[in-house]
PLY file of the C-alpha trace (Angstrom):
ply
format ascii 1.0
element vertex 242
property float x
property float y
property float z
element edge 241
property int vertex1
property int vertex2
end_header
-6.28 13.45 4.35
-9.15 12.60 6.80
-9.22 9.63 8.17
-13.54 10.07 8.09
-13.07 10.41 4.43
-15.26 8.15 2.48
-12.39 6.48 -0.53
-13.27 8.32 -3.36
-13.16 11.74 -1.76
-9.84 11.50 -0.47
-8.53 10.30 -3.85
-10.25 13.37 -5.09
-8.98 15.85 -2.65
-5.37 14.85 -3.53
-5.71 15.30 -7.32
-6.67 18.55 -6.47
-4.47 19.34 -4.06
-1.86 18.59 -6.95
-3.79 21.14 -9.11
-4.01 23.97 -7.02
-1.32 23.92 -4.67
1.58 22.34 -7.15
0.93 23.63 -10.31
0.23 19.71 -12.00
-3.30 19.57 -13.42
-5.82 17.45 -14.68
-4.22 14.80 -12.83
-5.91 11.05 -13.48
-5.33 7.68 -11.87
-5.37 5.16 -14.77
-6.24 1.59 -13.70
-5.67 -1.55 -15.50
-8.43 -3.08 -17.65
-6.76 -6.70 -18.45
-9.24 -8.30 -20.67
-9.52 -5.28 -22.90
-5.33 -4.85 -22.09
-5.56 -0.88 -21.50
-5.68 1.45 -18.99
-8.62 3.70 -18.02
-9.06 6.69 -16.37
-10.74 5.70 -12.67
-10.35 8.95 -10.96
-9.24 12.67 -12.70
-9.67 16.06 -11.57
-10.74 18.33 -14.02
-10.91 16.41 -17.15
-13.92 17.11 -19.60
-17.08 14.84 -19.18
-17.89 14.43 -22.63
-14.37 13.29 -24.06
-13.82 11.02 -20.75
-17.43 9.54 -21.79
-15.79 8.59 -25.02
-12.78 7.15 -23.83
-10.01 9.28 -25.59
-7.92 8.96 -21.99
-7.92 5.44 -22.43
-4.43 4.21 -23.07
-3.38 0.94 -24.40
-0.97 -1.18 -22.00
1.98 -1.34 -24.68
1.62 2.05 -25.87
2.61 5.64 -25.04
4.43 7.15 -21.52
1.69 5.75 -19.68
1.80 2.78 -21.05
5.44 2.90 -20.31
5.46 3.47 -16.95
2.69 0.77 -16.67
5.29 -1.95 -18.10
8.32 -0.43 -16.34
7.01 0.82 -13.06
9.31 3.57 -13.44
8.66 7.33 -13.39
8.74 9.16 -16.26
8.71 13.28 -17.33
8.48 14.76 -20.77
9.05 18.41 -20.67
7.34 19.16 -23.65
4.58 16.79 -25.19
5.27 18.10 -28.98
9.29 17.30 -28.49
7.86 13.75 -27.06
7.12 11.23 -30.01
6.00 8.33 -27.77
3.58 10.81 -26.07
-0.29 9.96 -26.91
-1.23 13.54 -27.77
-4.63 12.94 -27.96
-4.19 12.63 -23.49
-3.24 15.73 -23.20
-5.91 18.73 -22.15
-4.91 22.15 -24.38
-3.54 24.72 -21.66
-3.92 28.21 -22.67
-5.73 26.90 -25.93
-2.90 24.70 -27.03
-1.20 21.83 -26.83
1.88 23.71 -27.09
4.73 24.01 -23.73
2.74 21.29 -21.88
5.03 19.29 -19.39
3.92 15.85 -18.50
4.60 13.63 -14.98
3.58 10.51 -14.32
4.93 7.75 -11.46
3.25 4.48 -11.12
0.95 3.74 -7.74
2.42 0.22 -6.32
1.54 -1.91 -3.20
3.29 -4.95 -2.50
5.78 -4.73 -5.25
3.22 -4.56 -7.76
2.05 -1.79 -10.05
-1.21 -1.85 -9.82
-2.48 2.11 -11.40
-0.45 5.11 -12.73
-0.89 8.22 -11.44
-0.07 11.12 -13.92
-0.47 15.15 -14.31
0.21 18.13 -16.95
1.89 21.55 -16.04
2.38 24.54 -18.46
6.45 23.54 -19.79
8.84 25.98 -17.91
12.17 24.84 -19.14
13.64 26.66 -15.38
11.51 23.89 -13.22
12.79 21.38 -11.38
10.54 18.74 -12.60
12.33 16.43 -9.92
10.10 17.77 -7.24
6.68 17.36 -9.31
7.89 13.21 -9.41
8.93 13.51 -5.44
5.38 14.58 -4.81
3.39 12.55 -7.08
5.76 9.27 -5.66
4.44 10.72 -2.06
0.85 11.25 -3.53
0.61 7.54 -5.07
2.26 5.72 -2.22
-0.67 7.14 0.03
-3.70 6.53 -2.30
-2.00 3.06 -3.29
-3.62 1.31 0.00
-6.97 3.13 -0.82
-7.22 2.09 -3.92
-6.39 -1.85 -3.29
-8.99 -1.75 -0.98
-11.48 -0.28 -3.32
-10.60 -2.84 -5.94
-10.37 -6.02 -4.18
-13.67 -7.05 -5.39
-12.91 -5.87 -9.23
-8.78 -7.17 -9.08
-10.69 -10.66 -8.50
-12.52 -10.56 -11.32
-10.02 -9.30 -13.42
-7.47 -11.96 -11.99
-7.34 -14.57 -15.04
-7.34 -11.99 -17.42
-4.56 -10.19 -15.70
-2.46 -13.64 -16.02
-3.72 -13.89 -19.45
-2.05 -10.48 -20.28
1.19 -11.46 -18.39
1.01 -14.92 -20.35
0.72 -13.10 -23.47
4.02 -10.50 -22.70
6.02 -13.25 -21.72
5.08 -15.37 -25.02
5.39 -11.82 -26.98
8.38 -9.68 -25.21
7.71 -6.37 -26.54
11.70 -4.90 -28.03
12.97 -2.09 -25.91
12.76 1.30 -27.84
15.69 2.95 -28.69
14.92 6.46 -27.57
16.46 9.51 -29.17
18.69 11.69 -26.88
18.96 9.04 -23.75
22.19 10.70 -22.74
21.63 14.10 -22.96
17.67 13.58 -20.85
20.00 11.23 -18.44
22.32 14.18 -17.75
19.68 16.49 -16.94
17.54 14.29 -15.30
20.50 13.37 -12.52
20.91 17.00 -12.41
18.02 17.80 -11.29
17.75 15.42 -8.75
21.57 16.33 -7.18
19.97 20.01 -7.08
16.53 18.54 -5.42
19.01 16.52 -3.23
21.32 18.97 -2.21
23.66 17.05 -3.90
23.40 14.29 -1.00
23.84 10.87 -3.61
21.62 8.54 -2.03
18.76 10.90 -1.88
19.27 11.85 -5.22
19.15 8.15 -6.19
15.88 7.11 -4.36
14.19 10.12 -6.15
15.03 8.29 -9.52
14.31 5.25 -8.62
17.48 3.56 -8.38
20.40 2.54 -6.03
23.21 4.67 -4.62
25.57 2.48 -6.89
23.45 2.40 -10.45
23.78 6.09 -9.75
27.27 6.44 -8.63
28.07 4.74 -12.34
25.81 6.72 -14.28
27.94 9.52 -13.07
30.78 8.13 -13.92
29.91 6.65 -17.20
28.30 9.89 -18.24
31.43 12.33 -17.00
28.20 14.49 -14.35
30.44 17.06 -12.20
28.41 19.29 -9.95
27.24 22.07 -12.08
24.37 23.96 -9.80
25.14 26.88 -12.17
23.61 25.25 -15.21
19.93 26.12 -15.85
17.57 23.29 -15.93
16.56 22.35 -18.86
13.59 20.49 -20.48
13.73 16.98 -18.77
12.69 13.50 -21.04
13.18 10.83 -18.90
12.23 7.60 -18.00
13.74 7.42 -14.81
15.13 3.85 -13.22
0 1
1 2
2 3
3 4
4 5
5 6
6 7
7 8
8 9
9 10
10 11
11 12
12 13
13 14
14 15
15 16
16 17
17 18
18 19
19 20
20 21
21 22
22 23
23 24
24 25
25 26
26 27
27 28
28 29
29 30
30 31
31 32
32 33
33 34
34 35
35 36
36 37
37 38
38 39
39 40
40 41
41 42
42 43
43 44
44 45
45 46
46 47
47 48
48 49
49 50
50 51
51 52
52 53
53 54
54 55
55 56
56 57
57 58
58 59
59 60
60 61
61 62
62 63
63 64
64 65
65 66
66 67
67 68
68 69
69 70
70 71
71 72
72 73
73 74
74 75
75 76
76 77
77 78
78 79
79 80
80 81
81 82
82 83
83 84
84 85
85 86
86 87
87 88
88 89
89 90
90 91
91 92
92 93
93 94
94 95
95 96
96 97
97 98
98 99
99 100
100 101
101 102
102 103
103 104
104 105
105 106
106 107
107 108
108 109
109 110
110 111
111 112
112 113
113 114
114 115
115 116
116 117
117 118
118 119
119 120
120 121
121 122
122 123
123 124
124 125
125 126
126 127
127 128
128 129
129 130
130 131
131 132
132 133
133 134
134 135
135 136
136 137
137 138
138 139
139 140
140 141
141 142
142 143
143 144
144 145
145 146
146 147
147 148
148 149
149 150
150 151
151 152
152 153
153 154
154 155
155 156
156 157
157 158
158 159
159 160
160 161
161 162
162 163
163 164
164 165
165 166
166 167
167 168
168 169
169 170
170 171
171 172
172 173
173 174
174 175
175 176
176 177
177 178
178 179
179 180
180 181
181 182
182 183
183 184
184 185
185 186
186 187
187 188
188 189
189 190
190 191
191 192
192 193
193 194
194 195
195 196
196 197
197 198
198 199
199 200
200 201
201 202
202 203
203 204
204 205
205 206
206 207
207 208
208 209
209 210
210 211
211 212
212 213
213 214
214 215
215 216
216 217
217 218
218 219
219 220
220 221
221 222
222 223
223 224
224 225
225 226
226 227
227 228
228 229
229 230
230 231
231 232
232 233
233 234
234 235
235 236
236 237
237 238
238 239
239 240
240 241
């Protein structure tokens, strides 16, 4: 991106860079809105004026995959929204006229060990892609606008300061249970897959693209009996990843 860029046009130009040349649109940056304790849509590409103006992309901080990867800073894919039942549906843009075979990616955007936006995108569902490279460029994408962004918010993330430690006051007092999600194995399995394939099965690249360490991967494939299988199609990927 040019450096002579004014902020909000290189944060623009990269959302639809994501659209046209990767496939993953109506990509959004939702930033954090502690006193109201959601997450709003600061930046999209492509999404319609009139339901933005209404706030139907605005996503609780304790609910949904956003809201997920907003708690977890972790990565997370869902191959197919209507398989998905933690997936806000009502986020989702119909593709074709439907809300039917629509993949969702989003990775959060961090500086200095702290989340501070997610960064997310929807492709038509294509159970043969190797959703592993959509989170390997978004992870690129949101560790470049990530600096951008801080600087752009300085002013607001002061403002918002004591209600931000208000909201991490309240999680602490009111630890929110894990969810037991349905099929954790079998979406574990395919997500390491993928990322062997991505990695040419090299281990320790494979691991930084999920977000872990060389050794919480090394005993994932062992607990979960993963052989090198390159001849098995991909299939539909629901992760978290991490």
């Amino acid at each position: 991106m040019n450096g002579a860029m004014p902020p909000e046009q290189k944060i623009n130009s990269a959302l639809s860079l994501l659209s046209h040349w990767a496939g993953l649109h109506y990509g959004r940056i939702m930033l954090p809105d502690y006193r109201a304790k959601v997450l709003k849509v600061a930046f999209n590409h492509g999404l319609p004026e009139q339901e933005l103006a209404s706030d139907k992309y605005t996503v609780p901080m304790d609910e949904g995959l956003t809201g997920h990867v907003w708690r977890n800073s972790q990565a997370a894919v869902v191959g197919d929204i209507l398989n998905e039942p933690i997936f806000l549906h009502r986020i989702a843009v119909p593709m074709r006229g439907s809300q039917q075979h629509i993949g969702f990616v989003c990775v959060p955007i961090r500086m200095d060990a702290k989340t501070i936006g997610v960064l997310s995108a929807q492709r038509l569902a294509d159970p043969q892609h190797a959703y592993a490279d959509d989170v390997d460029l978004m992870r690129i994408v949101s560790s470049m606008l990530a600096p951008i962004l801080q600087s752009m918010h300085v002013k607001a993330e002061a403002e918002n300061e004591e209600a931000r430690e208000s909201w991490i006051t309240y999680t602490t007092l009111h630890p929110r249970r894990p969810r037991t999600y349905r099929r954790v194995q079998h979406t574990d399995v395919q997500a390491i897959r993928a990322a062997l394939r991505h990695a040419s099965g090299n281990q320790a690249q494979a691991a930084r693209l999920l977000g872990m360490t060389p050794r919480q991967l090394r005993y994932r494939i062992k607990k979960l009996k993963i052989n090198d299988d390159s001849e098995h199609p991909e299939e539909q990927l629901r992760w978290p990843i991490g």
